[in-house]
C-alpha positions in Angstrom: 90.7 112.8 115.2 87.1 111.3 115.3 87.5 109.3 112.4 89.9 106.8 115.1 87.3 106.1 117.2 85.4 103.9 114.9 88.6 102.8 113.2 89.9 98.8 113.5 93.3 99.7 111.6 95.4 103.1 110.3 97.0 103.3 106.9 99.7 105.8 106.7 101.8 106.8 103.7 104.8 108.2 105.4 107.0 109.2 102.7 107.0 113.0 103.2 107.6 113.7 106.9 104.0 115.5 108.4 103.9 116.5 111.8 100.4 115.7 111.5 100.4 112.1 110.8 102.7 111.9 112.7 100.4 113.2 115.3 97.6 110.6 114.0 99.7 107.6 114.2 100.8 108.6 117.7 97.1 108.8 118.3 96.4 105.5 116.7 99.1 103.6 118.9 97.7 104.9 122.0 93.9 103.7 121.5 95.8 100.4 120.9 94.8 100.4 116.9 97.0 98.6 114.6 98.9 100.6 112.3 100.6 100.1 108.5 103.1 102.7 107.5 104.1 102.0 104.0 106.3 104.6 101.9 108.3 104.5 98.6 112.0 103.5 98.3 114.6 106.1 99.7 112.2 108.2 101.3 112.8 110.3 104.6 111.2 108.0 106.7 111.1 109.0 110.4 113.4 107.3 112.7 110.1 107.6 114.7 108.5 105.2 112.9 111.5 103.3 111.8 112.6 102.5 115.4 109.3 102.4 116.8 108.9 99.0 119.4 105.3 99.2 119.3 104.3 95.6 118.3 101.4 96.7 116.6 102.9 99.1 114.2 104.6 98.0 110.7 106.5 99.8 108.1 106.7 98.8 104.2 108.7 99.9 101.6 106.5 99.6 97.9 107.9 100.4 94.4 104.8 100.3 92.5 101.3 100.8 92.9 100.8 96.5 92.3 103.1 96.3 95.3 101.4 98.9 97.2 98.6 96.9 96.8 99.8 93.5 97.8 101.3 95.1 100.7 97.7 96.5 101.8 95.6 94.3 101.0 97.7 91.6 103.3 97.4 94.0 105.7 93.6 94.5 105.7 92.4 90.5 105.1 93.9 90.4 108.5 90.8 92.6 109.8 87.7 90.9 107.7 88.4 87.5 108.9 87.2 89.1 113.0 83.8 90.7 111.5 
């Protein structure tokens, strides 16, 4: 779990449930590190995630990779505008 100490943001593709990013993203939220969950339509998404309050978490459906895209890089230009 090293790699979140250096790390400004998490990416997680949660469309098969994993114990262990599941794990990571529970990590993530509790060093305070903003985190975007994105997964492909009718996927198993964990309610976890789904209901999760946190305001610093989001969750994204894509279709395509060109959506998958869109949705991340809006998600990153967020973090190169505070270097």
């Amino acid at each position: 779990m090293s790699f979140l100490q250096d790390s400004e943001c998490m990416i997680a593709e949660v469309s098969m449930p994993s114990i262990g990013v599941g794990y990571e993203v529970c990590s993530a939220i509790k060093k305070g590190i903003p985190i975007m969950c994105v997964h492909m339509p009718d996927s198993n998404v964990s309610a976890m995630l789904l209901g999760n309050a946190y305001a610093d978490i989001s969750v994204r459906e894509y279709g395509d990779n060109s959506e998958l895209e869109l949705i991340l890089n809006g998600f990153l230009s967020s973090f190169k505008s505070k270097n």
